[in-house]
C-alpha positions in Angstrom: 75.0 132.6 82.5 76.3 130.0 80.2 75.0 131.6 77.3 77.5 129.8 74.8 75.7 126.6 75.4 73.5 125.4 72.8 70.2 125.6 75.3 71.1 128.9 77.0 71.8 130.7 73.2 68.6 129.3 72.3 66.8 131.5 75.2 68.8 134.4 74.7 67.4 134.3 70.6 63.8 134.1 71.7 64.0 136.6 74.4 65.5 138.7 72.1 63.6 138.3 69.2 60.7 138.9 71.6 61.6 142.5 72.4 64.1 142.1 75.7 67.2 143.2 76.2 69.9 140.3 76.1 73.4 139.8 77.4 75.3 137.1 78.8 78.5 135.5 80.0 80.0 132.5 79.2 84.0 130.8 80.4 85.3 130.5 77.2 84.4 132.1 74.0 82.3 129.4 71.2 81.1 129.7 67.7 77.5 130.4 69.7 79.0 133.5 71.5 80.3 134.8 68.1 77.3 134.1 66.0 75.4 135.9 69.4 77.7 139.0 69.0 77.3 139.5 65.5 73.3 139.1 66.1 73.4 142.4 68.6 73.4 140.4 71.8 76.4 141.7 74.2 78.4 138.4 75.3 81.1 138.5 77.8 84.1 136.1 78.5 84.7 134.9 82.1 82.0 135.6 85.2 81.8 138.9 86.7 79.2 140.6 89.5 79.8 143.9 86.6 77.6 141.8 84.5 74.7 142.4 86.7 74.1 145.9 85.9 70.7 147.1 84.8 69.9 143.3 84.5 66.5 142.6 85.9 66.5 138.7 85.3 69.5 136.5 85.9 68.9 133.0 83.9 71.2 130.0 84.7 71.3 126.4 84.1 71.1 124.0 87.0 74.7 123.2 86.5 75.9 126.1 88.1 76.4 126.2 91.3 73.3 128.2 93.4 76.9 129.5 95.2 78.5 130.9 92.3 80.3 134.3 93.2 77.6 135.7 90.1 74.5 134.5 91.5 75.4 135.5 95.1 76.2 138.8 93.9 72.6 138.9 92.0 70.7 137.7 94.9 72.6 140.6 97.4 71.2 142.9 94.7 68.0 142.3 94.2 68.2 140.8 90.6 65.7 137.7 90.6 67.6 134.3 89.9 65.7 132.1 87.3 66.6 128.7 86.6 66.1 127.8 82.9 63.4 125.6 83.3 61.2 128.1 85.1 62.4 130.1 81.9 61.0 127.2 79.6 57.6 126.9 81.4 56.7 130.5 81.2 57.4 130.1 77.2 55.3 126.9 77.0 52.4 128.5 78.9 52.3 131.7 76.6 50.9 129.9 74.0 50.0 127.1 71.9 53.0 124.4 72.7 54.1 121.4 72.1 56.9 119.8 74.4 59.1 117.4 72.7 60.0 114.1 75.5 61.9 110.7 75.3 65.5 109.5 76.0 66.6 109.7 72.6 65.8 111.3 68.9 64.4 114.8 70.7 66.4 117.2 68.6 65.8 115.5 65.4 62.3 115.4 66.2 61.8 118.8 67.2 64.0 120.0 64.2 61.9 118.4 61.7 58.7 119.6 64.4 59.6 123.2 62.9 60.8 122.6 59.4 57.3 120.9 59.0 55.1 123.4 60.5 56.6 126.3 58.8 56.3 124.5 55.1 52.4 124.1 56.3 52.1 127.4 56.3 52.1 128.3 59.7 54.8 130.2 62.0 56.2 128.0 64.5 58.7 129.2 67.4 60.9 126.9 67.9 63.8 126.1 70.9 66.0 123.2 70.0 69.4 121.2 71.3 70.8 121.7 67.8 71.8 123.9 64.6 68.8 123.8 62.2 70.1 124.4 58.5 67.3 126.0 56.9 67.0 128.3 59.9 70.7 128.9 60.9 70.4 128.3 64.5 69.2 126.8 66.9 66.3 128.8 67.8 63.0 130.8 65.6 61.0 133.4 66.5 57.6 132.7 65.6 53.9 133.5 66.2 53.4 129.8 67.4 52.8 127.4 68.3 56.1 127.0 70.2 57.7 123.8 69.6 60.4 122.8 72.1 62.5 120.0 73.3 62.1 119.4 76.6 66.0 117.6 78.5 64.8 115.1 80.8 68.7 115.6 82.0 67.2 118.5 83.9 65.1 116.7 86.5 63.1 120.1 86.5 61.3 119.0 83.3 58.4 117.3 85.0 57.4 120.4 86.5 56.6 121.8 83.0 53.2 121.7 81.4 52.5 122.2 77.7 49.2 122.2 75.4 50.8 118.6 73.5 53.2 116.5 74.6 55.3 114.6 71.4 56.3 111.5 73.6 59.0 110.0 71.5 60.5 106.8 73.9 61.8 106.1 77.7 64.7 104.7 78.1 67.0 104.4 80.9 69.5 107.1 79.4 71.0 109.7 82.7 70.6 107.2 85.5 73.3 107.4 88.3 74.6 105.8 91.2 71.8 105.9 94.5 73.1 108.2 96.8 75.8 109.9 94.7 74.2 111.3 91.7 75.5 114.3 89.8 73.2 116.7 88.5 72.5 115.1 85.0 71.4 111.9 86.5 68.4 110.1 88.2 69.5 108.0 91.1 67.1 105.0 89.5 65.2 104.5 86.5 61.7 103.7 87.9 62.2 107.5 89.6 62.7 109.0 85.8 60.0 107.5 84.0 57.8 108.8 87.1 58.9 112.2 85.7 58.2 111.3 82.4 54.9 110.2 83.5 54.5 113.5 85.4 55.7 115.6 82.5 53.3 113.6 80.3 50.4 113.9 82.8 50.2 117.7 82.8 49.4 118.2 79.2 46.4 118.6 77.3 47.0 115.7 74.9 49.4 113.1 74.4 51.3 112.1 70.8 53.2 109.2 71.9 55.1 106.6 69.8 53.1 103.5 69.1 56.1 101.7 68.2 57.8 101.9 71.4 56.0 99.3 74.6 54.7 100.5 77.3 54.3 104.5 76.4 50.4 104.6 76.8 51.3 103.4 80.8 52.5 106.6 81.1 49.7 108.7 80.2 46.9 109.8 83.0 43.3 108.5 83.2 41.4 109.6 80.5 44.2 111.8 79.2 43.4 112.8 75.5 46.2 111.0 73.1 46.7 109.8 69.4 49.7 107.3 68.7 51.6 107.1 65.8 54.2 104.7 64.0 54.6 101.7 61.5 52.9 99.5 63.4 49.7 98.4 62.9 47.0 100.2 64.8 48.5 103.6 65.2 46.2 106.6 64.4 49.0 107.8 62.4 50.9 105.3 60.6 53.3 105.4 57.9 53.0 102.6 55.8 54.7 101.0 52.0 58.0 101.9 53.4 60.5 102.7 50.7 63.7 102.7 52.0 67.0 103.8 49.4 70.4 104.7 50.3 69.5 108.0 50.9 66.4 107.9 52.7 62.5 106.2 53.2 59.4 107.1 51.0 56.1 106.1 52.8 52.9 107.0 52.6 51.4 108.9 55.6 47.5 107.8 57.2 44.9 108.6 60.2 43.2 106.4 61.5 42.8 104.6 58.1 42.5 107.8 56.1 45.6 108.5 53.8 47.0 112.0 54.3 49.5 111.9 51.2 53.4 110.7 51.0 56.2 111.9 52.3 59.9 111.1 52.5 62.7 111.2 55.4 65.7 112.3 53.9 67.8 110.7 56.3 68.0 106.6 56.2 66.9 104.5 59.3 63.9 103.3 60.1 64.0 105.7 63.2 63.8 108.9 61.4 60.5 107.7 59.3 59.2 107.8 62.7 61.0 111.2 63.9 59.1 112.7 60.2 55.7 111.0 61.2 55.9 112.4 64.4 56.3 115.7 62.9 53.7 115.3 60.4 51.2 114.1 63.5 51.7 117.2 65.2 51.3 119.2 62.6 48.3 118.0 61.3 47.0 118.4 65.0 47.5 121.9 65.1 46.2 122.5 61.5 49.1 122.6 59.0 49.1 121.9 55.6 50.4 117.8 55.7 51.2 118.0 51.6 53.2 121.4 52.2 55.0 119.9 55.6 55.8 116.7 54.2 57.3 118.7 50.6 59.6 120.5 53.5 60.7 117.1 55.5 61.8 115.9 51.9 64.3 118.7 51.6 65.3 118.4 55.6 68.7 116.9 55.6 68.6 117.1 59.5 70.0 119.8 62.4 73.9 119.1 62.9 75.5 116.6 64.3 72.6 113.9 63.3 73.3 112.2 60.7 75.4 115.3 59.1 76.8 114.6 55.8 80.3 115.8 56.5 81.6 115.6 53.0 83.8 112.7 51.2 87.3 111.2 50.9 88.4 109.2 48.4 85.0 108.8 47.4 84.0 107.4 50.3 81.1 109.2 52.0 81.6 110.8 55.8 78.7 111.2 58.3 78.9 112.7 61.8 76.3 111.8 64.6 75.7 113.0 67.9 74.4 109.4 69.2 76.1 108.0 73.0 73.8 105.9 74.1 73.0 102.0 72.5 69.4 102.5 71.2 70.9 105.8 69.5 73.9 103.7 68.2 71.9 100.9 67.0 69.8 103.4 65.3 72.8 105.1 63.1 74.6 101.8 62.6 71.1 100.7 61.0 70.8 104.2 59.1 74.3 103.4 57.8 73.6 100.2 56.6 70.6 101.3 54.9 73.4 103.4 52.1 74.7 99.8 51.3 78.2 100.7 51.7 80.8 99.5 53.6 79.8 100.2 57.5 82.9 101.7 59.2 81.8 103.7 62.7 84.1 105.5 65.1 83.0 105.5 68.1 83.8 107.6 71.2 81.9 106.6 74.3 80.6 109.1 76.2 81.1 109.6 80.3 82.4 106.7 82.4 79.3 106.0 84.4 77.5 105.8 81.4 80.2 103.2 79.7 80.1 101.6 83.2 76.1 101.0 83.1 76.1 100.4 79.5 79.0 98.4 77.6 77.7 95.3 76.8 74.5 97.1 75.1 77.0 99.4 73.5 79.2 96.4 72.1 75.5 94.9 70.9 74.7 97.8 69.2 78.1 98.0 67.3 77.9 94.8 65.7 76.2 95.0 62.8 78.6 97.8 61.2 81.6 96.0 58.9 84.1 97.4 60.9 84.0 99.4 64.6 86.8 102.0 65.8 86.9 102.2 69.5 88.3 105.8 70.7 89.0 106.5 75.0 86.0 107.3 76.8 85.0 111.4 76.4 85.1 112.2 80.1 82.1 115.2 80.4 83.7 116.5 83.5 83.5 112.8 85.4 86.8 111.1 86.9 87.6 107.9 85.5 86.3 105.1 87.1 88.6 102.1 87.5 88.6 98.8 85.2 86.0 101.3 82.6 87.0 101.8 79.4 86.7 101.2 75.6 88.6 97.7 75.6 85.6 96.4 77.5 83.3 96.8 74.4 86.5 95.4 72.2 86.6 92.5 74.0 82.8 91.8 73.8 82.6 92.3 70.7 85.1 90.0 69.6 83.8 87.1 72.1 80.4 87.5 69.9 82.6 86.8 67.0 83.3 90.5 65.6 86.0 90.3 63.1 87.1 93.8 62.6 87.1 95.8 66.4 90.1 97.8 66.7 91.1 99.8 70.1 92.8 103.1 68.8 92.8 105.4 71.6 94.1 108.5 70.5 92.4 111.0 67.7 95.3 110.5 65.5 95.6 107.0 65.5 92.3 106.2 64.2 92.3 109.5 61.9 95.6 108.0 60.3 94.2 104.3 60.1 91.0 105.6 57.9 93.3 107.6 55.3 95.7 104.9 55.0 92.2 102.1 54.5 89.5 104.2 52.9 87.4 103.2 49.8 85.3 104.4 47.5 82.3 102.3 48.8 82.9 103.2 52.6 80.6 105.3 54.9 82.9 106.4 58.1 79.9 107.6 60.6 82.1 109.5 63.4 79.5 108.5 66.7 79.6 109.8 70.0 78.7 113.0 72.2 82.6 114.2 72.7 85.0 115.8 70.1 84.7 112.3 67.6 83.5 114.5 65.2 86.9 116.9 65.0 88.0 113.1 62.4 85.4 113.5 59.8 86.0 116.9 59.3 89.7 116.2 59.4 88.9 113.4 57.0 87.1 115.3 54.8 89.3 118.3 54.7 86.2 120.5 56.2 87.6 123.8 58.5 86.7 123.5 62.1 
């Protein structure tokens, strides 16, 4: 059920490409269903107990409702009900696996996880939150090891045990209101990191991000783990950073050893870790690091991080998935690394989120030239009075921004940039909702 979303297609690819007989059902029909269809997996519109028949495993995200008129229907029949995460720890435990974990950069790292390993020479399986270029989807069948990302959305997570755990960052992304939580959110953010610490606990070995304080608190007793990062004293360290407008050369060590160079070919100092990271676990389980690191140097990035939309006027058009600060101060940095004029739009994302997080969001946002505040994407959650994207205007001009404008509506702001655009400009379109509908509009790009 759900099988347009980007997680549940992922499933139905492996399981399919592993020998089982697919189907699925989804409310409304997606580029994922069609792509599905034309792959030979049966996809049906709407939700329907017809759906169960000769179906011996019924998968479903925790979203849906464990009263749903399909599930009830399974359970009266027999058919066995499997949330996705039990789904996700029977794949993690077939094999060698490494879980990707953190609050932010998880499909990017996981992306570049499999692009590596499979320029190493070896035949990674792979389940990611996004559309890998070089492999056209969002899953690979592979021999292994099976490289995931793991959504510490789905409080499930810390159940899971893998062979490595890639421990990117924990921040307090998905944290709720006590009491009154939905589904996507822990009630506090000492409860979530327990999870991660959980999560983190149950595996074999530990790569964890040097870079970001406080990570090795979260590992168990003992617990066999290598860090990596630019800093000083991680066993894997990327050092004689090059940075250029399109990306960073560095050169890539172990524990003091050089390995070779290699090159994230997307800018920010936040993918040279994201492509260490990959490298790290790839030397780990064996691959070639010269070969991985020649395929990270042609990686351009899964979609919707840091895509290259296309250009207008000569100015260049990015589109990024990123809705929470760290991930916004992350891109605005990336942008300024191209040394062109910074302009972001920038659709925040939920109104509990916005509520929690608008003066970190407003922080983030002020090193770009020039900031274009859409309405809040809702996700599903009713507004919540006094929230919405004026509140990160008006900080941002109290801190002495000079160029924050409030243009609500898609069609404002997508007007504004063709009437201003120049040839220097990068417009990054920022945020989780449909932001990314104006760089394509922008750059004349069918959607």
């Amino acid at each position: 059920m759900g099988i347009g979303g980007i997680g549940l297609s992922a499933f139905a690819r492996i399981l399919r490409a592993r020998g089982f007989r697919v189907s699925g059902c989804d409310a409304t029909e997606t580029e994922l269903t069609h792509q599905l269809r034309q792959e030979g997996i049966a996809v049906s519109i709407g939700h329907a107990a017809s759906h169960l028949e000769g179906v011996d495993v019924l998968i479903a995200s925790e979203a849906v409702s464990r009263h749903h008129p399909e599930i009830v229907a399974a359970r009266r029949a027999g058919t066995e009900v499997r949330p996705r995460m039990a789904l996700m720890e029977e794949l993690l435990a077939s094999g060698p696996s490494v879980g990707v974990v953190g609050t932010h950069g998880k499909t990017t790292t996981t992306s570049m996880l499999a692009v590596a390993m499979h320029g190493a020479g070896l035949d990674p399986a792979a389940f990611v939150g996004g559309i890998i270029p070089e492999f056209g989807s969002n899953a690979r069948a592979g021999k292994g090891p099976f490289v995931a990302e793991i959504d510490e959305s789905d409080q499930a997570f810390q159940t899971l045990r893998c062979e490595t755990a890639v421990f990117l960052n924990a921040d307090d992304d998905h944290i709720g209101t006590p009491g009154r939580s939905q589904a996507v959110y822990w009630e506090t953010v000492e409860e979530q990191h327990a999870a991660f610490a959980r999560f983190v606990g149950h595996a074999r070995s530990v790569l964890y991000c040097h870079d970001w304080p406080g990570l090795p608190e979260f590992l168990a007793p003992g617990q066999v783990a290598w860090s990596y990062g630019v800093g000083e004293g991680a066993d894997y360290r990327a050092a004689e950073l090059r940075p250029d407008p399109e990306g960073t050369n560095f050169t890539v060590s172990f524990q003091g050893q050089v390995l070779g160079q290699a090159r994230a070919a997307m800018p920010g100092l936040h993918n040279v870790q994201n492509a260490l990271a990959a490298l790290a676990a790839t030397h780990l389980y064996g691959g070639d690091v010269a070969r991985a690191a020649a395929a990270l140097g042609r990686f351009g990035g899964p979609r919707r991080r840091w895509e290259r939309v296309g250009t207008l006027s000569g100015a260049l058009i990015i589109d990024d998935y990123a809705h929470n600060a760290a991930k916004v101060a992350a891109v605005v940095g990336a942008a300024r690394q191209t040394g062109r004029r910074v302009r972001i739009v920038f659709q925040p994302h939920r109104y509990l989120r916005t509520q929690q997080s608008w003066p970190r969001l407003a922080d983030s946002l002020m090193p770009a030239d020039e900031v274009i505040l859409l309405d809040i994407a809702a996700a599903g959650e009713d507004p919540i009075a006094g929230i919405d994207s004026t509140l990160i205007a008006k900080r941002m001009h109290d801190l002495g921004h000079q160029s924050v404008h409030y243009l609500p509506q898609a069609g404002q702001a997508l007007s504004y940039l063709q009437g201003t655009v120049r040839s220097g400009d990068v417009i990054v379109t920022v945020g989780a909702g449909d932001v990314w509908k104006i760089g394509r509009e922008l750059a004349g790009v069918a959607f």
